[in-house]
C-alpha positions as CSV (number, residue, x, y, z in Angstrom):
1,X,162.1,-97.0,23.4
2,X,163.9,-98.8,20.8
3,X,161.7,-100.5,17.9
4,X,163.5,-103.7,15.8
5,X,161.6,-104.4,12.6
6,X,160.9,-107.8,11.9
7,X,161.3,-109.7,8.1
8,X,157.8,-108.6,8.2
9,X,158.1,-104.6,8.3
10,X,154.7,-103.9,9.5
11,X,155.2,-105.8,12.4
12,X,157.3,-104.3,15.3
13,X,159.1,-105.6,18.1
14,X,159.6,-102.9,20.9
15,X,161.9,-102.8,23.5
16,X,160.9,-100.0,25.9
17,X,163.3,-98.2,28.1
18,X,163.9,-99.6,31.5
19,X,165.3,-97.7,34.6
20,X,165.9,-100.5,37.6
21,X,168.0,-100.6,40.8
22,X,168.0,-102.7,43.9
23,X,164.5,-101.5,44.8
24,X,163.0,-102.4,41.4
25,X,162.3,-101.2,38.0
26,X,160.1,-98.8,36.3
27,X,159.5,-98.4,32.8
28,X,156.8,-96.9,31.1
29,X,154.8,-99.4,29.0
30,X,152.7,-96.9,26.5
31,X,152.6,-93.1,25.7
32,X,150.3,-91.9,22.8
33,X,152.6,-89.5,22.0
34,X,156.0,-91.7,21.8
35,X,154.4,-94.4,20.0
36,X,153.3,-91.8,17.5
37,X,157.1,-90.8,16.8
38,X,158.9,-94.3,17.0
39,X,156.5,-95.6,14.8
40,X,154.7,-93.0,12.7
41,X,151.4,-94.8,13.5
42,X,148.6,-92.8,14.5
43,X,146.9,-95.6,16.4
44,X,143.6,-95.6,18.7
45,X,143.5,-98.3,21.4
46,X,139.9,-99.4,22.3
47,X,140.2,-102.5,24.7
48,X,142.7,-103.5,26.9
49,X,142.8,-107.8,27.3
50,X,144.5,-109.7,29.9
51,X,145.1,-113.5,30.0
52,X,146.7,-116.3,32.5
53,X,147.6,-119.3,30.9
54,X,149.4,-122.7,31.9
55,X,152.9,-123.8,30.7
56,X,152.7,-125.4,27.0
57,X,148.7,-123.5,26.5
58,X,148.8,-122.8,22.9
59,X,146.2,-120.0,21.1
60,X,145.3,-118.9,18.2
61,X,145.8,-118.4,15.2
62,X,143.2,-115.7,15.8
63,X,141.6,-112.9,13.3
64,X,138.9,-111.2,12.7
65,X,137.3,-111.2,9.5
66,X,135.1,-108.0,10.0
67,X,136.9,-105.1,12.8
68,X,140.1,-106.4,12.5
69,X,142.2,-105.8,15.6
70,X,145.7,-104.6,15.5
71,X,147.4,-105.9,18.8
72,X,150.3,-104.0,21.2
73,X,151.2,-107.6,23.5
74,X,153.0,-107.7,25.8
75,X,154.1,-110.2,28.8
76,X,153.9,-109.0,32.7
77,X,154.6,-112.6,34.1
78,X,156.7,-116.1,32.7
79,X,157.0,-116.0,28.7
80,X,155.6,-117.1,25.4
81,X,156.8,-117.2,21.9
82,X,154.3,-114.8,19.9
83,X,153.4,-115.3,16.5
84,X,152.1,-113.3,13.3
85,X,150.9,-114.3,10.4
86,X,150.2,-111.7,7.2
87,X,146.9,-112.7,6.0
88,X,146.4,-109.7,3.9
89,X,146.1,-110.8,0.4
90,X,147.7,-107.9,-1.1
91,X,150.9,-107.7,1.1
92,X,153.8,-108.7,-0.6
93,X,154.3,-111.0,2.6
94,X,151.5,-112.9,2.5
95,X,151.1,-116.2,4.0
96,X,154.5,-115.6,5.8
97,X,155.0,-115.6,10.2
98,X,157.2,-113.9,12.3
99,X,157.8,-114.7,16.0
100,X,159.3,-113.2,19.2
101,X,159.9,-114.7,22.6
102,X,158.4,-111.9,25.1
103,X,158.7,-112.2,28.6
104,X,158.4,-110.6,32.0
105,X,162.4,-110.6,32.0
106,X,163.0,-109.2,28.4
107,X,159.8,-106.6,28.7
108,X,159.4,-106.8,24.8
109,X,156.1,-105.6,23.4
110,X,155.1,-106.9,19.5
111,X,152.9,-104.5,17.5
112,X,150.6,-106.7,15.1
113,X,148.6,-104.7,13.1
114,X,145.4,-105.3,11.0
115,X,145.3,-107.9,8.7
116,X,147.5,-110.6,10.7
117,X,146.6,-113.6,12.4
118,X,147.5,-113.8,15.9
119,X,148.7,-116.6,18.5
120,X,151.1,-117.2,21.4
121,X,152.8,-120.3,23.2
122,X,153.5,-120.4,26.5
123,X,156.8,-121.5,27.4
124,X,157.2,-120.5,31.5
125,X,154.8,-122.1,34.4
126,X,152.2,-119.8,33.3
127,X,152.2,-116.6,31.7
128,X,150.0,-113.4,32.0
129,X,150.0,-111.7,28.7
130,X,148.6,-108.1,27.8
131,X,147.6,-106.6,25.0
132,X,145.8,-103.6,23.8
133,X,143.6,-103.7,20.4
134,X,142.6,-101.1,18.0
135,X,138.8,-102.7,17.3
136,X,136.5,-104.6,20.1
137,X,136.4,-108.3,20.3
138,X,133.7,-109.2,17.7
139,X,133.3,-112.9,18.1
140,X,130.8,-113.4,15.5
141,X,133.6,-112.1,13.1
142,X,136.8,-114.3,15.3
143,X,138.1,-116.8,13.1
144,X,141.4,-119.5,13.5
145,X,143.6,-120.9,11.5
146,X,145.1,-124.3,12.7
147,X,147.8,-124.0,14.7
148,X,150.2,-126.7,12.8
149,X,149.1,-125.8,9.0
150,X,151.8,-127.4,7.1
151,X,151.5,-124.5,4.8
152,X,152.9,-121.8,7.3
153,X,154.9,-124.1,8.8
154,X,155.5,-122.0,11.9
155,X,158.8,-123.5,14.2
156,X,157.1,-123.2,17.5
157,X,159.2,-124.4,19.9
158,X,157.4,-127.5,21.3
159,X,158.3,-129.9,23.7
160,X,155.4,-131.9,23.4
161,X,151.7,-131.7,22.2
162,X,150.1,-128.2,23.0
163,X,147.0,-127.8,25.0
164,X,144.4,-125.9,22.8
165,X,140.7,-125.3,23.5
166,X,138.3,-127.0,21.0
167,X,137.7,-123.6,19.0
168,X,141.6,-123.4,18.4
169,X,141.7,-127.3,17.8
170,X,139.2,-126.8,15.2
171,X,141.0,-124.1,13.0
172,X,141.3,-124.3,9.6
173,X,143.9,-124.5,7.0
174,X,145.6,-121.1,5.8
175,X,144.5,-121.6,2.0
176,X,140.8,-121.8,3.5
177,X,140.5,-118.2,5.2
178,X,138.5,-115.5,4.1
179,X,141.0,-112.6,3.3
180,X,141.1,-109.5,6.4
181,X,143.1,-106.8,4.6
């Protein structure tokens, strides 16, 4: 496995190793115990998620306020451009984003750890998108910040108007959130 660090350090992008041949490919997508020595994390995954969503299906900016969740994603089918955004008051990279195209075809997993807003674009068909979290989905703690803030001023690489559900149209603004980490 290789791991690139992002311009945010905490955040990870991992590129695991992949054997393939005419039949196929293989490649294994987590081990406790190499994730522990590529990363120095000692991490404890408690849920795994899985999602379908159509071409140009935007969501997030998710985080939790209480049981924040650190995220290992991950794409099995089409592609998205992921997105994190350090919401942790005390980072010296606050308020800034990093994103990663991950696909099916690049097998790229992103960590995100506690204390980051989370969202993805999809830019394929569809997309089926994985990820494992350190802390259970707590939906009376799930917040979002907008999508668009001007503030953050994330590049997402639109085509046209996004398709968001009404909690993600409904986000607020980054200067409005209640501090994670």
């Amino acid at each position: 496995m290789n791991i690139v660090r992002t311009e945010i350090p905490d955040v990870l992008i991992l590129e695991p190793r992949v054997f393939g041949d005419a039949r196929g490919f293989f490649y294994e997508s987590f081990n406790q115990k190499v994730w522990q020595e590529m990363t120095g994390l000692q991490t404890t995954f408690v849920q795994d998620n899985h999602s379908r969503s159509g071409c140009n299906v935007l969501r997030g900016l998710h985080y939790q306020i209480q049981q924040p969740q650190g995220k290992l994603v991950r794409v099995v089918q089409g592609a998205v451009f992921d997105v994190a955004v350090d919401i942790r008051s005390s980072s010296p990279t606050f308020g800034r984003w990093v994103g990663a195209e991950l696909s099916a075809e690049n097998k790229r997993m992103i960590w995100i750890p506690e204390g980051f807003a989370h969202g993805f674009l999809v830019l394929s068909e569809f997309a089926e998108f994985l990820y494992k979290t350190t802390d259970y989905w707590a939906p009376q703690y799930e917040q979002t910040i907008i999508w668009n803030d001007p503030d953050l001023a994330i590049a997402w690489p639109l085509q046209t108007e996004p398709i968001l559900s009404a909690k993600d149209s409904q986000g607020v603004r980054f200067r409005e959130i209640v501090d994670s980490g």
